[in-house]
C-alpha positions, 0 to 999 in steps of 0.5 A, spaced: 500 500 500 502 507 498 496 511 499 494 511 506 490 517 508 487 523 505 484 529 508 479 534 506 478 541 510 474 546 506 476 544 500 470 546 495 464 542 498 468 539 504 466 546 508 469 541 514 474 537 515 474 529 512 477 524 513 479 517 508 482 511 509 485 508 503 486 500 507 484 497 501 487 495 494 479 498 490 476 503 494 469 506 491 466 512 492 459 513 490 453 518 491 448 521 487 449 526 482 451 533 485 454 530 491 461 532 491 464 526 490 468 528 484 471 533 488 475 528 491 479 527 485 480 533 485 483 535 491 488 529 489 489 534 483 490 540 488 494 536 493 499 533 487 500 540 484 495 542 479 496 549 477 491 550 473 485 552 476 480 551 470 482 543 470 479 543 478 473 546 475 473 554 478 476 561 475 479 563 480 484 559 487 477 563 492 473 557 488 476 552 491 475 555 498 468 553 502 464 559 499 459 558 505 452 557 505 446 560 509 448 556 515 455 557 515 460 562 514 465 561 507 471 559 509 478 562 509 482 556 506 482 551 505 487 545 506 488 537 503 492 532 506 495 526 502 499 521 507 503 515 503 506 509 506 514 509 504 516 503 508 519 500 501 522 507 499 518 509 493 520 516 495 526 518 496 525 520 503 528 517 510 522 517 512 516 510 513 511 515 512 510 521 507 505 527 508 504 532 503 499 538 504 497 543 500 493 550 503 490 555 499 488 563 501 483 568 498 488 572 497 490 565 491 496 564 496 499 557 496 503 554 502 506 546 501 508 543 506 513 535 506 512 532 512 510 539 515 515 543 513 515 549 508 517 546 501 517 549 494 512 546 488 518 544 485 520 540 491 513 536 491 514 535 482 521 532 483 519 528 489 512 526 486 516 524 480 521 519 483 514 515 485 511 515 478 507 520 479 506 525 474 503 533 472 500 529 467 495 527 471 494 520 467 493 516 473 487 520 475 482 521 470 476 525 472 469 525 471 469 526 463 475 525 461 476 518 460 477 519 452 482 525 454 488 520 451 484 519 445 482 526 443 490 529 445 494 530 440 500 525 438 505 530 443 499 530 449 499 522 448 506 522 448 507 526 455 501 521 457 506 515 456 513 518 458 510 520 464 506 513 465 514 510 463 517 514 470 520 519 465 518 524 468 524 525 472 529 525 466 525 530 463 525 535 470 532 533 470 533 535 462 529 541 464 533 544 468 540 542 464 536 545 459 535 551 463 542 551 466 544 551 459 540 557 456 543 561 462 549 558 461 550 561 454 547 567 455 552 568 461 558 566 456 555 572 450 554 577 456 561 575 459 565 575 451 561 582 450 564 585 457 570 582 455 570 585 448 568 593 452 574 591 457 579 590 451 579 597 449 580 600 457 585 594 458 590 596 452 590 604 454 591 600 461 597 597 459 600 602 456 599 607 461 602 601 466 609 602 462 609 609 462 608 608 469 613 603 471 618 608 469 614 612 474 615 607 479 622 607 476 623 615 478 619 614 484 624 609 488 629 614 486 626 619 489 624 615 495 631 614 497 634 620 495 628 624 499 629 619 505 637 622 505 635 629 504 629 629 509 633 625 514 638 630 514 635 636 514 631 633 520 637 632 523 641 638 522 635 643 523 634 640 530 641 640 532 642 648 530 636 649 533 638 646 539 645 649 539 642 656 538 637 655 543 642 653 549 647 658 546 643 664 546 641 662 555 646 666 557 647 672 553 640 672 554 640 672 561 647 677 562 642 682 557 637 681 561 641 683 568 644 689 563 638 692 561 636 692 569 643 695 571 644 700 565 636 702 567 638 703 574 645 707 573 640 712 568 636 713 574 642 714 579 645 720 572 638 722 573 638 723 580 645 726 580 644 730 574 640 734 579 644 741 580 649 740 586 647 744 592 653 749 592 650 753 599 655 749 604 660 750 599 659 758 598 658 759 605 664 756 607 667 760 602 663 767 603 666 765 611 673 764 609 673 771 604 670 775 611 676 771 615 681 773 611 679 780 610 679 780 618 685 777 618 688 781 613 685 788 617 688 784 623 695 784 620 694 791 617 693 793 624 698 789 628 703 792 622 701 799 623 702 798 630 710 794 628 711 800 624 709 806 629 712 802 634 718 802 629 718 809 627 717 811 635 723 807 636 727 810 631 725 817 632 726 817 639 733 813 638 735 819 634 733 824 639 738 821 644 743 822 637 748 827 638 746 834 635 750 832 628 745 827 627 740 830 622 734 832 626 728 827 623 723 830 619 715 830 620 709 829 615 703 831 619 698 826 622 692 827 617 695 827 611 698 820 613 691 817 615 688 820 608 694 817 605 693 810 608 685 811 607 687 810 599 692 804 600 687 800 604 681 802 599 685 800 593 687 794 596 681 791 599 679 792 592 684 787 588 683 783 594 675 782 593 676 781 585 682 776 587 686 777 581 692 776 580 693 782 575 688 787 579 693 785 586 698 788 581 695 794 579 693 795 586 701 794 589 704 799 583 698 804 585 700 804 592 707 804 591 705 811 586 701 813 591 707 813 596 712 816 592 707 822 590 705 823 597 713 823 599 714 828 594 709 832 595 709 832 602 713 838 606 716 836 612 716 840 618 721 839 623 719 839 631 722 836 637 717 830 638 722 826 643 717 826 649 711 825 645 714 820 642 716 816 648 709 816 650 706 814 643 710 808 643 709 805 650 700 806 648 703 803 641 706 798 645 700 797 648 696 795 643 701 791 640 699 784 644 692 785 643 692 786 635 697 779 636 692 776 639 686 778 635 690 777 629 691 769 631 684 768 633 683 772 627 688 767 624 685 760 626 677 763 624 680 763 617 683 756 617 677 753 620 673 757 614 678 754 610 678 747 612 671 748 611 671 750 605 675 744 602 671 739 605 665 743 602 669 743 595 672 736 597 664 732 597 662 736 591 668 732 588 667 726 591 659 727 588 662 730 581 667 724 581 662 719 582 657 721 577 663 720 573 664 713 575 657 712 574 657 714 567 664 710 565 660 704 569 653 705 565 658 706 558 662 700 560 655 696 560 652 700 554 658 697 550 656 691 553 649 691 551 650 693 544 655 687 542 650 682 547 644 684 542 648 683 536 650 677 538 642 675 540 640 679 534 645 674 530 642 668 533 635 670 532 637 671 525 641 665 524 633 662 528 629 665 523 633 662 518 632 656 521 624 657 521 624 658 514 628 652 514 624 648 517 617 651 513 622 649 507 622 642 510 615 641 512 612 643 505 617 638 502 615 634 507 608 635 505 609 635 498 613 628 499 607 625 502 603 627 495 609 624 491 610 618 496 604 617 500 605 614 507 613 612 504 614 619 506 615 617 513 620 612 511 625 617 512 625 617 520 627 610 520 633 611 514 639 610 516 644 614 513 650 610 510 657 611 506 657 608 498 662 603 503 656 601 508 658 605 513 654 608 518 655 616 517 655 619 525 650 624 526 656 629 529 659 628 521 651 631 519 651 636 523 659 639 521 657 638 513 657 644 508 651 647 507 652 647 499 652 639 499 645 639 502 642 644 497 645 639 491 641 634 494 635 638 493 636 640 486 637 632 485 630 632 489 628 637 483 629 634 478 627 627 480 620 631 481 620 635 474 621 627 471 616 625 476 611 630 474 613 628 465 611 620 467 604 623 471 604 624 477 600 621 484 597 617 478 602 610 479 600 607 483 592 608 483 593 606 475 597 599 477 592 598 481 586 599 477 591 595 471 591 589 475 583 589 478 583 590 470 587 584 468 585 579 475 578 581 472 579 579 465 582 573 467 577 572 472 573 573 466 576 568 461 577 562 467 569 563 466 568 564 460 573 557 459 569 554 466 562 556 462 564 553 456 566 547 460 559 547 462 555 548 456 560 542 454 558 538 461 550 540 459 550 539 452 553 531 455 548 531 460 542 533 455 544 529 450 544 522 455 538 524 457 534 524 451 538 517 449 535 515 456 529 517 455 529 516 448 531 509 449 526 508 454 520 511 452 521 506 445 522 500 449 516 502 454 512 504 448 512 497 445 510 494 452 505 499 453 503 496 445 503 489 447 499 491 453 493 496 449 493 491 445 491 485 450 487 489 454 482 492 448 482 485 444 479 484 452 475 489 451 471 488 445 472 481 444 477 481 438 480 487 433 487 490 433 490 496 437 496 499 436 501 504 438 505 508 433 511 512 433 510 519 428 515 525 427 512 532 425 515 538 425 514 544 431 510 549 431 513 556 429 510 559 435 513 554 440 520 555 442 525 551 439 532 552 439 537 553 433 538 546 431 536 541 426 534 536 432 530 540 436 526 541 429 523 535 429 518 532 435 516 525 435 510 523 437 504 518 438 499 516 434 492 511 435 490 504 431 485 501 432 482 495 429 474 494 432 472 487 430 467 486 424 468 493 423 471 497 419 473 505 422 477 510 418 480 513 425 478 514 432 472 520 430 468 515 428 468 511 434 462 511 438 462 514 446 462 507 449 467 505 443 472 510 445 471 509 452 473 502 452 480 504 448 481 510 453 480 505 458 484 499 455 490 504 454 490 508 460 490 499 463 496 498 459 500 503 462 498 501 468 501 495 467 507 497 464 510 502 470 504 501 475 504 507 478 502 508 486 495 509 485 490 511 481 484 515 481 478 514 476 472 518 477 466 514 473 470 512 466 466 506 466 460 511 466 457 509 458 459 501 460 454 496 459 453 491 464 457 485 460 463 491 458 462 493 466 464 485 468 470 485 463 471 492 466 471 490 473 475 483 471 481 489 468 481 492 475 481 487 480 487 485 475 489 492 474 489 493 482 495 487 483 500 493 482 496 498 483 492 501 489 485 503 485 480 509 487 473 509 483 469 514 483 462 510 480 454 509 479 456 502 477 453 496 482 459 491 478 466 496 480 462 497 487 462 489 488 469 489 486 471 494 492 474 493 498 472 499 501 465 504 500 465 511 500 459 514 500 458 522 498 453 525 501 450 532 501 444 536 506 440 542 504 446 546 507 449 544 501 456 540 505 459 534 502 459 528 508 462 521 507 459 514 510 463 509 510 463 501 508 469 496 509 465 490 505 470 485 508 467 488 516 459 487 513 460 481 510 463 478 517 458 482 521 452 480 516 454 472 517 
């Protein structure tokens, strides 16, 4: 047994679920016309994969659905469940029993399920296909299609009779080969023709590639000789920066205590460059000018006393001369003090001026004064003895007291003078510190200038640096636009003789100048070189060179892969038609002998025969561009009715071309019995002496096969095993009654 079970849930009639148990190898379903019991065939269609809804009698995939009735409300779906027995593996699935359930929406959704999981239709074809069960529908024959491979066209009925062989398999193997090989070539056309747009754009690659090798060629010279030039720029800007940075410190700081001091002694100048103050000094002096002019009066007086003491000595020694001594002569007191009134004006004069020559003049005018006087003087004689004793003693008198006022006076003129050298002596000393304040200030001035100097050069050479080291990042920057991230290989670079030796960084920083500018002219040059081959584009076009001819010869791998394919295809097509050629020819013969033997049965004697004709295909299907697929072969009916003679299989009467159909649908069977089959009333224009050789071909037939009848006719009922009845109520739902004939029969006795 192979089939087993098959549910019905709202499925056209069946508004509810149904079940039918198929234990028997003929199971019948009867009713009365209108019941629904045709609809059982069809839900094996449905459930099989039958795509055309016209085929289950409905317009749409909603007519398969439970419309309702007045009692009950339509149906939102509708399912159908085929259970098979797979304990012999008739499927190719490791599974004792295979379930298969086909659910349909309103909204003409599909859902397949294998076992209750979610398949694809395809997957239900393939499988069905293994056990003999094909699209064609020739193992179940619905309600008016008993002659249907009768009035099929010679294609039909040779799909029919593959499909009844078991070809159905290498068929969907073929299709698909078939369609993997359209595919096939079409990828082969669009992969030749992006290989022929590619061509144009891979030769102008090419040739860019090798100008840019050169490109390359340049670069890694520019490479290693920027890393030389960057490395030792960089080593030489940091050292001398360093070097002027920690060399300028000290200049620095002794400018900045410079400018601090010299700031200092400007304020102290400043000060000092005040007007001394001179009042002690002129006070002292005014006091040492009245000291001496008292002295000089006290020593006038004290000489004039000497000198009258003198002159009264004399005078009065004279006066004690003997007579021959010359009498002295005498000038008049008032005339000698007019005289020295004059002398002393005069003398005060030149000694208030100080003056050496007003001194001089002064001295010639008191000696002229004095000789004029003597000379105009008339001395007048007179005994002056007595009185000149007593002017001496009161001249003598005053001789102590003018030396002691002279000494006073003395002294008081020394004490001015001391006091007016120390006032002269701290105005020098103040004069003489501001002279050291203005050499020490000219001193750190002379100082300060060469410091700046020496600073303004280091800020120079630093400034020199800065541009030096702009100069070195945009090289830097434009070596990154040259090089790329190879830019910073220089940091790594190690500086090394044409010997191999390692060049130490002392000798970098001691290098002349002139070396490192010829290495940038070098750097010039190999950018102009650079920028002539195309610059920045090396290796974005070696790139793009090599996607381009990766991708060509991907291309031509699967091109060669492809053609290999359609080659491995073409082999596969070909060996399946040879298996379904060869097969169908020897199944062919089989299901002639067998038509034959079953329509001989059937009426009694005559002849049928099944022959194999060729034809040409339609211009509207498709056909591929060879001389084979222009030729389809085909399948065509003979018969042969005893004591008559028919002129082709129209003229055959309804009876007739039942039992035909019936024999040759039975020699199919036969040949490759397919699980089931499901006939619905193909033995409906049978006689009863035609429905007995019927029932005697299906209780036959039901040897190989597992038979589903849907019949009025008492002779199949009898055959059955089981009994299905189909009945249908006022509210318009399909029900089944069952009857086990081997249960009644046992019950009945």
């Amino acid at each position: 047994m192979y089939l087993k079970e098959l549910t019905i849930n709202g499925f056209k009639s069946f508004a509810k679920k149904s079940e039918l148990e198929f234990s028997a190898p003929i199971t019948a379903i009867v009713g009365p016309n209108g019941s629904g019991k045709s609809n059982v065939a069809e839900s094996f269609r449905f459930v099989l994969g039958e795509q055309s809804v016209k085929s289950l009698r409905g317009k749409r995939g909603e007519d398969l659905i439970w419309g309702g009735s007045e009692s009950s409300a339509r149906g939102n779906r509708a399912s159908v469940e085929v259970v098979f027995d797979n304990t012999a593996r008739a499927f190719a699935l490791d599974y004792d029993q295979i379930t298969i359930e086909r659910i349909v929406h309103r909204d003409g959704q599909n859902e397949y399920k294998l076992n209750g999981t979610a398949v694809r239709l395809k997957d239900i074809h393939e499988l069905l296909a293994e056990a003999h069960i094909g699209s064609t529908g020739h193992h179940i024959i619905s309600q008016g299609e008993a002659d249907r491979v009768i009035t099929a066209s010679a294609r039909e009925r040779r799909e029919m009779i593959e499909d009844a062989l078991g070809l159905k398999v290498y068929q969907i193997k073929k299709a698909d080969a078939t369609r993997k090989l359209n595919k096939t070539l079409e990828n082969i056309t669009q992969v030749a023709s992006l290989r022929r747009e590619a061509a144009p754009h891979l030769k102008y690659l090419k040739k860019q590639v090798e100008r840019a090798e050169r490109s390359l060629a340049v670069q890694t010279e520019l490479k290693t000789v920027y890393a030389e030039y960057l490395k030792r720029e960089d080593l030489y800007l940091a050292h001398r920066y360093d070097t002027i940075m920690q060399d300028q410190i000290a200049p620095t700081a002794e400018l900045a205590a410079l400018t601090t001091s010299i700031a200092t002694l400007k304020q102290q100048l400043d000060t000092m460059n005040i007007t001394p103050d001179t009042s002690a000094r002129d006070a002292a002096d005014q006091a040492l000018q009245q000291a001496r002019i008292a002295r000089v009066d006290a020593e006038r007086t004290l000489s004039t006393i000497k000198g009258q003491i003198v002159l009264l000595e004399r005078r009065v020694a004279q006066a004690v001369v003997p007579a021959s001594a010359p009498t002295p002569q005498l000038i008049p007191r008032a005339k000698l003090q007019s005289l020295i009134t004059a002398i002393t004006a005069s003398a005060e004069k030149a000694l208030t001026r100080q003056d050496a020559s007003t001194i001089e003049r002064a001295l010639r005018d008191v000696i002229s004064q004095l000789t004029q006087f003597i000379d105009r003087q008339e001395v007048v004689k007179v005994d002056t003895t007595l009185a000149d004793k007593a002017e001496l003693e009161t001249v003598e008198q005053q001789l102590a007291p003018a030396e002691q006022a002279l000494q006073a006076l003395q002294e008081k003129e020394d004490q001015a003078l001391a006091a007016l050298t120390k006032a002269r002596q701290e105005l020098e000393q103040t004069s003489s510190q501001q002279h050291e304040s203005e050499r020490t200030m000219f001193t750190q001035l002379g100082r300060e200038r060469e410091l700046r100097q020496q600073v303004t050069i280091m800020q120079t050479e630093l400034q020199v640096i800065e541009r030096d080291r702009g100069e070195f990042k945009r090289e830097l920057q434009e070596a990154v636009a040259l090089l790329g991230r190879a830019a910073s290989d220089y940091l790594s670079h190690n500086l090394v003789t044409t010997k191999g030796d390692t060049i130490p960084d002392t000798e970098v920083y001691a290098e002349d100048r002139q070396q490192q500018r010829e290495r940038r002219r070098d750097l010039e040059r190999l950018k102009i070189r650079l920028e002539e081959l195309g610059i920045g584009a090396t290796n974005e076009l070696q790139k793009e060179y090599k996607d381009a001819l990766e991708r060509d010869e991907f291309l031509a791998k699967e091109t060669a892969d492809l053609e290999s394919s359609v080659a491995n295809l073409n082999s596969l097509v070909a060996d399946m038609d040879a298996q379904i050629h060869e097969q169908f020819i020897v199944g062919i013969e089989k299901i002639a002998t067998e038509f034959n033997r079953f329509f001989t049965l059937m009426f009694g004697g005559g002849e049928a025969k099944l022959e194999r004709v060729k034809f040409k295909k339609n211009e509207d299907d498709e056909a591929e561009d060879t001389e084979r697929s222009l030729i389809e072969e085909g399948v065509e009916l003979q018969v042969a009715l005893p004591n008559k003679r028919v002129k082709g299989l129209q003229m055959l009467s309804g009876g007739e071309r039942a039992l035909t159909s019936i024999a040759l649908i039975f020699a199919m069977s036969q040949v490759n019995p397919p699980p089931f089959i499901i006939l619905d009333e193909t033995d409906a224009a049978l006689d009863e002496a035609n429905s007995r050789r019927y029932g005697d071909m299906i209780q036959a037939l039901a040897q190989k096969s597992q038979l589903v009848l849907i019949t009025h006719n008492r002779e199949t009922m009898s055959r059955a095993g089981i009994l299905y009845g189909i009945t249908m109520a006022s509210d318009g739902m399909s029900k089944v009654l069952s009857v086990k004939f081997d249960e009644a029969a046992v019950n009945a006795k």
